[in-house]
N, CA, C and O atoms as a GROMACS GRO file, in nm:
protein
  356
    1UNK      N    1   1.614 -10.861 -13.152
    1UNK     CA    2   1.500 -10.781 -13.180
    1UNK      C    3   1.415 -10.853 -13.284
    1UNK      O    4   1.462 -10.944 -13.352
    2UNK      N    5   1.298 -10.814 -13.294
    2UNK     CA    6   1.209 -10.909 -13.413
    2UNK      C    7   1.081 -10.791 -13.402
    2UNK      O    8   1.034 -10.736 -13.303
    3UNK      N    9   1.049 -10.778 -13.539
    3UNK     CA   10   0.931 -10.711 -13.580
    3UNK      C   11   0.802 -10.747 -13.479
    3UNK      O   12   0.807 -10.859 -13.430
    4UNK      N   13   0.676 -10.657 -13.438
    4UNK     CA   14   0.580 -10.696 -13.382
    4UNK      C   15   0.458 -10.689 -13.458
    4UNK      O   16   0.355 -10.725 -13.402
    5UNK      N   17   0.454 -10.646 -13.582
    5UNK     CA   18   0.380 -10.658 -13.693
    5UNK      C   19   0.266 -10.558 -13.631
    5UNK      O   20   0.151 -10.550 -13.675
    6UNK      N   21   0.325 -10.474 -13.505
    6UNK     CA   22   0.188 -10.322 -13.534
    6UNK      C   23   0.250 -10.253 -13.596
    6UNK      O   24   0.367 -10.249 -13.635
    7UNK      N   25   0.135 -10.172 -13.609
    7UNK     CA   26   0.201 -10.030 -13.611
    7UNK      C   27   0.152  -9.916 -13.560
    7UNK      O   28   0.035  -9.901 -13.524
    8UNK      N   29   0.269  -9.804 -13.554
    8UNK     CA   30   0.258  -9.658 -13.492
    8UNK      C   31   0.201  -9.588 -13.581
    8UNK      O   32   0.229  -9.600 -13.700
    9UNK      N   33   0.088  -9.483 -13.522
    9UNK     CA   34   0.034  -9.384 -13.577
    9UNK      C   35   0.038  -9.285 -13.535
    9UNK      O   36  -0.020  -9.277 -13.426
   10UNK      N   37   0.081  -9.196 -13.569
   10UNK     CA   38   0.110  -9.061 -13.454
   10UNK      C   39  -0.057  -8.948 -13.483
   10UNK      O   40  -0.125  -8.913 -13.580
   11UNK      N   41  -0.057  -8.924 -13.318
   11UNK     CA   42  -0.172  -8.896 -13.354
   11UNK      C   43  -0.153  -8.756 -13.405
   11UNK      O   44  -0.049  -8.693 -13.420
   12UNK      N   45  -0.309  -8.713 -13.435
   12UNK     CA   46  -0.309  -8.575 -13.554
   12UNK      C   47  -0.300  -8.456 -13.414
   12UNK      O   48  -0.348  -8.451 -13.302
   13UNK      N   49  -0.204  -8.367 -13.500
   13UNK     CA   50  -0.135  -8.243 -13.385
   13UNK      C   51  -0.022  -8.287 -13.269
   13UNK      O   52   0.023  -8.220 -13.176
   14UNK      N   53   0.004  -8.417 -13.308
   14UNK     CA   54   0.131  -8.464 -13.197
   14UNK      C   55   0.275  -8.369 -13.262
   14UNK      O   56   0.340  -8.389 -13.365
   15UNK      N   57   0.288  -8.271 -13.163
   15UNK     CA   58   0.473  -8.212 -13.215
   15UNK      C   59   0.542  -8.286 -13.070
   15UNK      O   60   0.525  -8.306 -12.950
   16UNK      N   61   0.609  -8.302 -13.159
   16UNK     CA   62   0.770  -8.389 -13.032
   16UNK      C   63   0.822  -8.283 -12.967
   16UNK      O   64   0.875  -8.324 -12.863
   17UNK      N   65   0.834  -8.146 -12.982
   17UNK     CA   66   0.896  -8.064 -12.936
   17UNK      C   67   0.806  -8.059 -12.769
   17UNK      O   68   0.850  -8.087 -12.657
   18UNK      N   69   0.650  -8.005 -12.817
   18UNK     CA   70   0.548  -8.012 -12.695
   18UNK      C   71   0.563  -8.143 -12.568
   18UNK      O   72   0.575  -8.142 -12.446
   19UNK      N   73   0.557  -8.236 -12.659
   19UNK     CA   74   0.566  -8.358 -12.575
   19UNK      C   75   0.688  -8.392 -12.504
   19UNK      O   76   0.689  -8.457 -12.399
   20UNK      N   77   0.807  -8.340 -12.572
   20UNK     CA   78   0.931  -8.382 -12.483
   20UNK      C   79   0.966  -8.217 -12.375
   20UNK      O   80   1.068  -8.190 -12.311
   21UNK      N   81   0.869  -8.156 -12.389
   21UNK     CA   82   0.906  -7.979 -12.366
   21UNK      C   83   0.936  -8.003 -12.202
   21UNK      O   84   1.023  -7.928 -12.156
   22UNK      N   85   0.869  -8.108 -12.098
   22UNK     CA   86   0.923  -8.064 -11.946
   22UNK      C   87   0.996  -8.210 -11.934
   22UNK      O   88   0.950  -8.270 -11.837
   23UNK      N   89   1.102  -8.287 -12.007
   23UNK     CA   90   1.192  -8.346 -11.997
   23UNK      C   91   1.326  -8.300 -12.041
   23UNK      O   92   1.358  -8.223 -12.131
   24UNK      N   93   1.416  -8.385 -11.930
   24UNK     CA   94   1.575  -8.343 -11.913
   24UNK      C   95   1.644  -8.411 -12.034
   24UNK      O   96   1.653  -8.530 -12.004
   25UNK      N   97   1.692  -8.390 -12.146
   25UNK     CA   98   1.756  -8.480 -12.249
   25UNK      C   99   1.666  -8.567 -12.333
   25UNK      O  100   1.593  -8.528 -12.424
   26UNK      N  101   1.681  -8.681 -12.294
   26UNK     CA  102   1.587  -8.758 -12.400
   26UNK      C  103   1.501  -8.891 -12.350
   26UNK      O  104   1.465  -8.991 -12.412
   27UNK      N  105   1.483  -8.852 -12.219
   27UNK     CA  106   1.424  -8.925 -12.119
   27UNK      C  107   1.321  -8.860 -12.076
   27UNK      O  108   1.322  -8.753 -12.014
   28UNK      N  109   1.194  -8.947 -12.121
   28UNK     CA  110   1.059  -8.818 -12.055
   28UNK      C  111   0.984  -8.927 -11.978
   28UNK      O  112   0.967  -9.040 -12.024
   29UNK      N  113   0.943  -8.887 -11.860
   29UNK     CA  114   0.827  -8.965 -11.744
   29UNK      C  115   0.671  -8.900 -11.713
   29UNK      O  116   0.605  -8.843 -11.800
   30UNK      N  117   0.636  -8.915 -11.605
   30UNK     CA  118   0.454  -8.900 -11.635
   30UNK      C  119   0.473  -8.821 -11.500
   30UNK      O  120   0.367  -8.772 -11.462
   31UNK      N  121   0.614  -8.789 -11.396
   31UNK     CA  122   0.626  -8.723 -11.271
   31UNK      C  123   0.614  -8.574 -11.308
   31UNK      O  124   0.597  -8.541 -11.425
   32UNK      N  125   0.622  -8.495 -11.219
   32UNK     CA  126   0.654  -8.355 -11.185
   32UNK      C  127   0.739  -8.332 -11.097
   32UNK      O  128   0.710  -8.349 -10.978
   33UNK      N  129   0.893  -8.276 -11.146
   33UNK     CA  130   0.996  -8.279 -11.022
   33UNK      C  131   1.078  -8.115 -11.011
   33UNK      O  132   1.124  -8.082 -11.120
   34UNK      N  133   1.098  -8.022 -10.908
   34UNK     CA  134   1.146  -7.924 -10.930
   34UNK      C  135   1.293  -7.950 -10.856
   34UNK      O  136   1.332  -7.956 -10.740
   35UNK      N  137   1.350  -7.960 -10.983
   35UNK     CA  138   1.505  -8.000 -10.920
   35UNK      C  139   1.568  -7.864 -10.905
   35UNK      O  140   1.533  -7.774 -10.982
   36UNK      N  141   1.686  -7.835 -10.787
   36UNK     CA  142   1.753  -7.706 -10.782
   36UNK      C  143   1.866  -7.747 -10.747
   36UNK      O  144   1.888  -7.789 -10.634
   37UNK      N  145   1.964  -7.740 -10.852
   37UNK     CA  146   2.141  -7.792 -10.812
   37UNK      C  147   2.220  -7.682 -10.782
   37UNK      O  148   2.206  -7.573 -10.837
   38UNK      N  149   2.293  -7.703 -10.707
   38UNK     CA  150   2.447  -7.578 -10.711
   38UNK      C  151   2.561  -7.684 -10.749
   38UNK      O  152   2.582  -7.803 -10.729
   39UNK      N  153   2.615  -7.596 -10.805
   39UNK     CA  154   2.724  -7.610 -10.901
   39UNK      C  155   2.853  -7.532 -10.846
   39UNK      O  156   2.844  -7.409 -10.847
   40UNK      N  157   2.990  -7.599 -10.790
   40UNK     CA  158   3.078  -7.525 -10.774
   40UNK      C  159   3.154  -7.387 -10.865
   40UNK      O  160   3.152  -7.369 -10.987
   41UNK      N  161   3.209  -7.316 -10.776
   41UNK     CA  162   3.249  -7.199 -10.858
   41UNK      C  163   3.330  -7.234 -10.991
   41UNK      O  164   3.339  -7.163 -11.091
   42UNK      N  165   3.413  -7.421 -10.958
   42UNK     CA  166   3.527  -7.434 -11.064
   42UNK      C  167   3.385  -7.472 -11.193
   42UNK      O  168   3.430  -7.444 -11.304
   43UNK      N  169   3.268  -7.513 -11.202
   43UNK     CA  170   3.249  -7.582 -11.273
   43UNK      C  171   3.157  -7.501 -11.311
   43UNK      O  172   3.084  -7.542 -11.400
   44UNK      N  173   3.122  -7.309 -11.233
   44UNK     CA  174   2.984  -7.262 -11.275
   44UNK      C  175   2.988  -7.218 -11.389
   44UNK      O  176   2.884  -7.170 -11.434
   45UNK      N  177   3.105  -7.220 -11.471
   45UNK     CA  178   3.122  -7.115 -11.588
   45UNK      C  179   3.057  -7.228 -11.701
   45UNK      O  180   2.969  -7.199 -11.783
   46UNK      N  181   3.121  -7.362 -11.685
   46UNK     CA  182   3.103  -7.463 -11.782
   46UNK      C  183   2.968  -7.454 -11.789
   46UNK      O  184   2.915  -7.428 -11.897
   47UNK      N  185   2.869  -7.481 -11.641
   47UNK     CA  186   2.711  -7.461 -11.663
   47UNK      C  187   2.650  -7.370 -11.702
   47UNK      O  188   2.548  -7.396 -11.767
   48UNK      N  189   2.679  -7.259 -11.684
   48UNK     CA  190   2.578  -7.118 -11.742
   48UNK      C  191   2.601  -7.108 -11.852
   48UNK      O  192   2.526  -7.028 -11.909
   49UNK      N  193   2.715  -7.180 -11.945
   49UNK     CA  194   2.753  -7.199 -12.097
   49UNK      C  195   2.650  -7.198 -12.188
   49UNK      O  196   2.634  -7.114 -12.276
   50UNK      N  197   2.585  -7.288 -12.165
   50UNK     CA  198   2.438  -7.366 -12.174
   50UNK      C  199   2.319  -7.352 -12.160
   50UNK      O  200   2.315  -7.295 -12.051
   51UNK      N  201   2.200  -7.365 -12.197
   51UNK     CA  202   2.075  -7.344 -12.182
   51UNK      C  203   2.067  -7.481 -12.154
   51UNK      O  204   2.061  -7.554 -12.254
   52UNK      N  205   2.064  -7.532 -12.049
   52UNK     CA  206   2.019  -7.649 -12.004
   52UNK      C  207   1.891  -7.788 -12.041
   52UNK      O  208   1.890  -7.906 -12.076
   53UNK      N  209   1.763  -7.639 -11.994
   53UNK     CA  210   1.604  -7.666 -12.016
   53UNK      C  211   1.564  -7.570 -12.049
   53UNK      O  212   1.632  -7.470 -12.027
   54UNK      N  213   1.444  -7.560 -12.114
   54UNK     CA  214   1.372  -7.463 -12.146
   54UNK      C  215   1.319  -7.371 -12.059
   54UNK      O  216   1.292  -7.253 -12.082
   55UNK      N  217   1.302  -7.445 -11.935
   55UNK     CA  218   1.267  -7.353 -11.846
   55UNK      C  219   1.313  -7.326 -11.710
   55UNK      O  220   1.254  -7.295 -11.606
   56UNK      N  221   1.466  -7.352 -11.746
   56UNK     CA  222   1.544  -7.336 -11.694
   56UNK      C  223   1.544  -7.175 -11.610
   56UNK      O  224   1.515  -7.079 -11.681
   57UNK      N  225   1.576  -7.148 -11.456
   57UNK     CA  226   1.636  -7.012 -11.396
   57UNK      C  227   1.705  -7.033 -11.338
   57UNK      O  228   1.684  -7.106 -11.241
   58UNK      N  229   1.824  -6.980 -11.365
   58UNK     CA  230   1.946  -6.984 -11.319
   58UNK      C  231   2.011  -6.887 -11.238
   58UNK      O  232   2.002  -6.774 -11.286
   59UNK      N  233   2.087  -6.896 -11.111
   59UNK     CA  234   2.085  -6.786 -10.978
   59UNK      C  235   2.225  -6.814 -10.982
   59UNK      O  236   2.264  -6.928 -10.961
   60UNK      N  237   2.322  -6.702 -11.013
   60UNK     CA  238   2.468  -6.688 -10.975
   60UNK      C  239   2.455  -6.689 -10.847
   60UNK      O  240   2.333  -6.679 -10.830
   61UNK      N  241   2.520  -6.695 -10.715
   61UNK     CA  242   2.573  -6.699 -10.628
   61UNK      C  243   2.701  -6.616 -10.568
   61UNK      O  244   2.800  -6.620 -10.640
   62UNK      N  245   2.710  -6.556 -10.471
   62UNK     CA  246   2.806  -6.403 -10.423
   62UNK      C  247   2.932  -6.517 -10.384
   62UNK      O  248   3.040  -6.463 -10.356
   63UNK      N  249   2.930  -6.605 -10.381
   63UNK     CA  250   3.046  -6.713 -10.356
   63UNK      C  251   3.077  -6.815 -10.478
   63UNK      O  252   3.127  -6.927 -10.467
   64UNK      N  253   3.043  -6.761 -10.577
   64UNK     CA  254   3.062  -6.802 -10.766
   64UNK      C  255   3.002  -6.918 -10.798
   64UNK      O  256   3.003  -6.969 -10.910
   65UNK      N  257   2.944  -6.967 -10.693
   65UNK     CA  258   2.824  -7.110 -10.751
   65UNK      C  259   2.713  -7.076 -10.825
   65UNK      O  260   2.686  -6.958 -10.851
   66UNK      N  261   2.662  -7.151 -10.853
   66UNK     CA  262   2.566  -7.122 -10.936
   66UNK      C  263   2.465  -7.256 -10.946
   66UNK      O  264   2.491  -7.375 -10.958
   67UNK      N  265   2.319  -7.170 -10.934
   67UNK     CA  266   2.218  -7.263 -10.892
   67UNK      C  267   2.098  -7.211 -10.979
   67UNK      O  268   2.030  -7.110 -10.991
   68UNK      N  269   2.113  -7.369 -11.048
   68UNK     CA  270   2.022  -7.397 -11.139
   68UNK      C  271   1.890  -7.460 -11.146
   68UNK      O  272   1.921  -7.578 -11.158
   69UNK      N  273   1.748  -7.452 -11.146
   69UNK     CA  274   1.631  -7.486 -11.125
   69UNK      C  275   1.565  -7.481 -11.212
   69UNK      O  276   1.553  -7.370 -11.264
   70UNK      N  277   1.498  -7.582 -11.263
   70UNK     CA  278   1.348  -7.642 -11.369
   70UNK      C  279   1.286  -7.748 -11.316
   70UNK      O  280   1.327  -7.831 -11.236
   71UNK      N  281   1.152  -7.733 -11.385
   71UNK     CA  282   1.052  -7.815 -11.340
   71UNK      C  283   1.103  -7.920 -11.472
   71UNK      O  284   1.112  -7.878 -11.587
   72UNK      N  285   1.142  -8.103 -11.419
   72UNK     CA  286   1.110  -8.198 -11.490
   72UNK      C  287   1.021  -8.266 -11.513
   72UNK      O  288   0.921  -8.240 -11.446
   73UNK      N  289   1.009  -8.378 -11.608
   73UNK     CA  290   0.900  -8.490 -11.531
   73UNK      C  291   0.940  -8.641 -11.499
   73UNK      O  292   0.859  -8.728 -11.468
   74UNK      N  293   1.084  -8.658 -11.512
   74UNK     CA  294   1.162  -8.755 -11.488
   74UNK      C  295   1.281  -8.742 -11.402
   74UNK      O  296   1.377  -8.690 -11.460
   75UNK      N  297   1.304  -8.778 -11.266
   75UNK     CA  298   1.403  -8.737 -11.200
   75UNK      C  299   1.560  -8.857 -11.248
   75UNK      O  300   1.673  -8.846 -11.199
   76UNK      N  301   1.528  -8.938 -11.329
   76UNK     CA  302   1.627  -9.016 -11.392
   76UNK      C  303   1.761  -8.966 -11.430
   76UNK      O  304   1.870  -8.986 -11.377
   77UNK      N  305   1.735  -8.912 -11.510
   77UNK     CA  306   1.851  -8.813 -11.610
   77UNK      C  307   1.907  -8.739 -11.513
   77UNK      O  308   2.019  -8.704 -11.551
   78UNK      N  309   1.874  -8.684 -11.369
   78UNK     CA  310   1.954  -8.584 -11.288
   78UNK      C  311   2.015  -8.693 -11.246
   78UNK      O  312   2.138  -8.694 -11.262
   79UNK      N  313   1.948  -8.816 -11.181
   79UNK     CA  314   2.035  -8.925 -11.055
   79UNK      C  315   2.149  -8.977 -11.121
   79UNK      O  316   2.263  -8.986 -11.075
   80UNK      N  317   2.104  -9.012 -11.244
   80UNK     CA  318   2.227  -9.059 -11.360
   80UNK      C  319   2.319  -9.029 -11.438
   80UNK      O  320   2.400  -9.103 -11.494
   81UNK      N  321   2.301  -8.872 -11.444
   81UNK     CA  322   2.396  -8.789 -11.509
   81UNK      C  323   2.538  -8.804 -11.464
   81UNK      O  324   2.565  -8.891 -11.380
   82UNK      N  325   2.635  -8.722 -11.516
   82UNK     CA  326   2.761  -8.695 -11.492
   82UNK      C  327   2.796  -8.617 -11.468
   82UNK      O  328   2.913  -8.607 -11.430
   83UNK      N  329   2.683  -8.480 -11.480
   83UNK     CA  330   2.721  -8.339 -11.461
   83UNK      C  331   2.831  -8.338 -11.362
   83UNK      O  332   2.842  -8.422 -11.273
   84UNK      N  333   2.921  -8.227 -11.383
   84UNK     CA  334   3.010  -8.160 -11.263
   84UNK      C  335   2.977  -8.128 -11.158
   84UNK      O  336   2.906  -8.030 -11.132
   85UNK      N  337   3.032  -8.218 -11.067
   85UNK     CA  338   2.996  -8.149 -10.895
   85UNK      C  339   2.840  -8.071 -10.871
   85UNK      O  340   2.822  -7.960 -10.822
   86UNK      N  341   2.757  -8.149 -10.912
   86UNK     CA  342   2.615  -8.121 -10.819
   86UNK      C  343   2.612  -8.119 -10.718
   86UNK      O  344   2.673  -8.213 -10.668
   87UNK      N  345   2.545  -8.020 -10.615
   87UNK     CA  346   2.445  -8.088 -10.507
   87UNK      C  347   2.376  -8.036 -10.510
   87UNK      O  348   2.356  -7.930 -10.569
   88UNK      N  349   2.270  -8.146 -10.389
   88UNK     CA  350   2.138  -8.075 -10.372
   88UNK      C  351   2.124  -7.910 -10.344
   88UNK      O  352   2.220  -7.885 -10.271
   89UNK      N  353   2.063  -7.809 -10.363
   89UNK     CA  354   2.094  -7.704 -10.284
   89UNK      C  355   1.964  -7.677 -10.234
   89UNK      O  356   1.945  -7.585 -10.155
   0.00000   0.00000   0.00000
């Protein structure tokens, strides 16, 4: 690594909260993605644990899955994750 001798200025009214608000973790992109996973019954308890995303809605299932949906803007963090037994639903 080596210094680049700019520098950052954050602009006036930048909150990090706003700007990272429709990204998954700590990975944010310039897309719009509405991801919707199901989650097996063994693993739905571990997911609904959680507030995932902010704008996260989450749909139990009459067969104990559970299917979870938010709008991202990086589909990265879903393809790469580790989460428990996803699929598409």
């Amino acid at each position: 690594m080596r210094q680049s001798g700019q520098c950052f200025c954050r602009p006036a009214g930048f909150r990090a909260k706003d700007y990272m608000a429709e990204s998954f973790g700590t990975i944010r992109g310039d897309g719009d993605f509405h991801v919707v996973l199901r989650f097996t019954r063994a693993n739905a308890g571990l997911i609904a644990e959680k507030q995932w995303h902010a704008g996260q809605v989450v749909k139990p299932q009459p067969d104990g899955t559970l299917i979870p949906a938010h709008n991202i803007d990086s589909i990265l963090p879903v393809t790469r994750s580790s989460n428990p037994s996803p699929t598409a639903a």
